[in-house]
N, C-alpha and C positions, 0 to 999 in steps of 0.2 A: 504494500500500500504506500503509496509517495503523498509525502502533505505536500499542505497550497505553497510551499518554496520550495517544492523540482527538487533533483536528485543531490542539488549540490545546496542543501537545507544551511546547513554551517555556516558556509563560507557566505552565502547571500544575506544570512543575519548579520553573522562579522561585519560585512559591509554598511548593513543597516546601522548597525548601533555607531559604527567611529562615523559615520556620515552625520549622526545625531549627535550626537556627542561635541565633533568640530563645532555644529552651530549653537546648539544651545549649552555648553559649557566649554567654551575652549581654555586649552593651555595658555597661560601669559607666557611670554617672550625671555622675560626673567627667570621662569621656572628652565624654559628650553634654552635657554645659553646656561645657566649653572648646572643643567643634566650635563648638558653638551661637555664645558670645561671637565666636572669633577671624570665622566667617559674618558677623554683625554689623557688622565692622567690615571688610565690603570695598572697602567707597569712603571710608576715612578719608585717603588720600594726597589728597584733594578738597576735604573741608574740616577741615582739621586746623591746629588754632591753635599757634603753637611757642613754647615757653617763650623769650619775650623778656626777661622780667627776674624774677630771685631776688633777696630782698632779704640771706638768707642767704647768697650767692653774690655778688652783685653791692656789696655795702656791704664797706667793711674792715673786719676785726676790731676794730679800737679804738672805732666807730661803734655796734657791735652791743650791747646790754645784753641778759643773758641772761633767757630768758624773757619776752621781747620779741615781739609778733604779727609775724609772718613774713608780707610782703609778695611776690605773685605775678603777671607780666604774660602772658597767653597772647595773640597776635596772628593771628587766620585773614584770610581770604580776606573774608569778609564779615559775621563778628562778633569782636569782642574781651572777654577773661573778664577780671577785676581780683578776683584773690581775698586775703582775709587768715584768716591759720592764726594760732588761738589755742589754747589748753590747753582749749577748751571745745568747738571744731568752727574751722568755716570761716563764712566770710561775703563774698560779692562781689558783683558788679555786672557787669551785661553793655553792649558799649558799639558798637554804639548803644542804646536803652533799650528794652527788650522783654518784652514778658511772655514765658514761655516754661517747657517743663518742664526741673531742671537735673537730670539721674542722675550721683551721684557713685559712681564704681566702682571696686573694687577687686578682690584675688583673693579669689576664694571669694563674694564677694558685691557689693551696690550701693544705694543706695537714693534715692529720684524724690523731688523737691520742686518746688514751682511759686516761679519766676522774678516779683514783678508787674512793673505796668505798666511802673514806673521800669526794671528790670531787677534789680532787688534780692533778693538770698534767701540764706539759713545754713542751715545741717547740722551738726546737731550729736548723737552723736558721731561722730569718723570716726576709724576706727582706724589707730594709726600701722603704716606699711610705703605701698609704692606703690600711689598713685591717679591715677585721669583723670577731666572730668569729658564729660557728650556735653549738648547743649543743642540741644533744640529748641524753636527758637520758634514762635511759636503764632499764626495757624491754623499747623499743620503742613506743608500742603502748598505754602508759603509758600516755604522753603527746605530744603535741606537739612543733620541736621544738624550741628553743630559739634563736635568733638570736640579737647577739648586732649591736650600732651604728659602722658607718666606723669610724675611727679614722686613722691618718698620724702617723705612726713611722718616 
């Protein structure tokens, strides 16, 4: 006996309900870019470089002169990031020396610069509150890629 949705009953509900669903309850935009990001990062317990040295954190107080470029050590698996935060953006270096694309991210947003040969590249501006940065080097399927810890500008 075949009900009133034909042989493929399932799949033509399926269809019914997300078609109902998009209009009269849709997903916001916020909810689908924070799936999207945290999806992204499901193999960063892989290659995730850990903040090894602040210089904020790591130097004493009587060392520090204020408004000073803040110095940053990220150590992974199979790349190291060396960044410096100044009142203008950032600028670092990757270690070993690679070209590579850097995304510096934060909430709400991110934005891709190219790494050269040396490993070298800035960003500038970046706005203060928590960042990470993800590096991949280049060709791409070379490895995979690098993501450091969040850290607060």
């Amino acid at each position: 006996m075949r009900n009133a949705l034909g042989a493929n009953a399932d799949a033509t509900l399926t269809e019914i309900l997300r078609a109902m669903s998009k209009t009269l309850d849709p997903i916001p935009d916020e909810v689908t870019t924070a799936a999207t990001a945290a999806y992204s990062l499901r193999t960063v317990d892989k290659e995730l470089a850990a903040l090894t040295y602040d210089s904020l954190v790591d130097e004493p107080p009587a060392i520090r002169t204020p408004g000073a470029v803040r110095h940053l050590s990220f150590v992974g698996r199979h790349l190291s990031v060396e960044v410096d935060l100044g009142t203008d953006g950032l600028a670092g270096h990757l270690v070993p020396p690679a070209a590579a694309d850097i995304e510096v991210r934060w909430p709400g947003g991110s934005t891709t610069v190219a790494a050269d040969d040396r490993g070298g590249f800035s960003v500038s501006p970046v706005p203060p509150g928590p960042v990470s940065l993800r590096c991949q080097r280049r060709p791409s399927g070379e490895t995979s890629p690098t993501v450091t810890d969040w850290v607060t500008l």
